[in-house]
N, C-alpha and C positions, 0 to 999 in steps of 0.2 A: 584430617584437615578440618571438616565440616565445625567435631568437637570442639578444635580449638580453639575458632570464630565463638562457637559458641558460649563459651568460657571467658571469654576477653568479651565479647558482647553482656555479656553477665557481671560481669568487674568493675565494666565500665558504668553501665547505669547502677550500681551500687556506690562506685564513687561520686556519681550526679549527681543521685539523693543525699548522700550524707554531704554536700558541698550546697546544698540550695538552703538559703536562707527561711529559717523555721521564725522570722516575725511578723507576720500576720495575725490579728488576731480579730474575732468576732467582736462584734458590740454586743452591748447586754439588751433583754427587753426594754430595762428602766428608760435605755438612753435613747434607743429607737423610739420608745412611746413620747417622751420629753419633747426630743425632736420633730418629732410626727405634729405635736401639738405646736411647739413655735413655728414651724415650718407654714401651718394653718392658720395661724396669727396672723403672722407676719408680710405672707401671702395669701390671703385669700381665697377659698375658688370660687368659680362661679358657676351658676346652675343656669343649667336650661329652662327657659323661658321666663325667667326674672334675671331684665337688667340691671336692677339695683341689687343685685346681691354680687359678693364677689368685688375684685379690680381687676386692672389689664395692670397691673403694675409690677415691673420685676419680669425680665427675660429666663429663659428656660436656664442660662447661664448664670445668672443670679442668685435664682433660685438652689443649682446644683452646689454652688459657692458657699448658699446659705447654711444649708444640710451639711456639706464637708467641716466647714466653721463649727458647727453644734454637736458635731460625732468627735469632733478633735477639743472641745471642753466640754466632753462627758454630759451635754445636755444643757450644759448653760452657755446662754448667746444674749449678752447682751446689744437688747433693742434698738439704745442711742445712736443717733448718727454720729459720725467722727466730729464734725464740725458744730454739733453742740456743745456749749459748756457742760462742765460735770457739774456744778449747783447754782441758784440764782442768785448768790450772794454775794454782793458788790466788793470789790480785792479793798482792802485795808489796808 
């Protein structure tokens, strides 16, 4: 009896595996370094014992928002706010 659990306990997690979804995928260095750098742009930090370095701007939320936005295009984010125009040039 013990076998046959064992056997069906073996089957089964071989059916798991081959049923669990294989799309996950690592990011590359390029897009982590890319990011790392807009991420430091865009949000600044700030250091100890100088107030003027750095902002308080953008919540931890924001921030995580920001990073997921720039790993999902490969490192490019663009900076504009939504509510900017896209050029200064008056509509014809």
């Amino acid at each position: 009896m013990p076998a046959k659990n064992l056997r069906t306990l073996v089957g089964l997690a071989g059916v798991l595996t081959l049923a669990a979804p294989a799309t996950a995928s690592a990011i590359t260095a390029e897009v982590a370094r890319a990011c790392d750098a807009a991420l430091a742009k865009a949000f600044p930090p700030r250091q100890i014992g100088n107030p003027a370095a750095g902002s308080a701007k953008g919540t931890a939320k924001d921030r995580r928002e920001y990073l997921q936005k720039c790993i999902a295009n490969n490192g490019k984010v663009d900076d504009v706010p939504a509510d900017a125009p896209k050029d200064n040039k008056p509509a014809k």
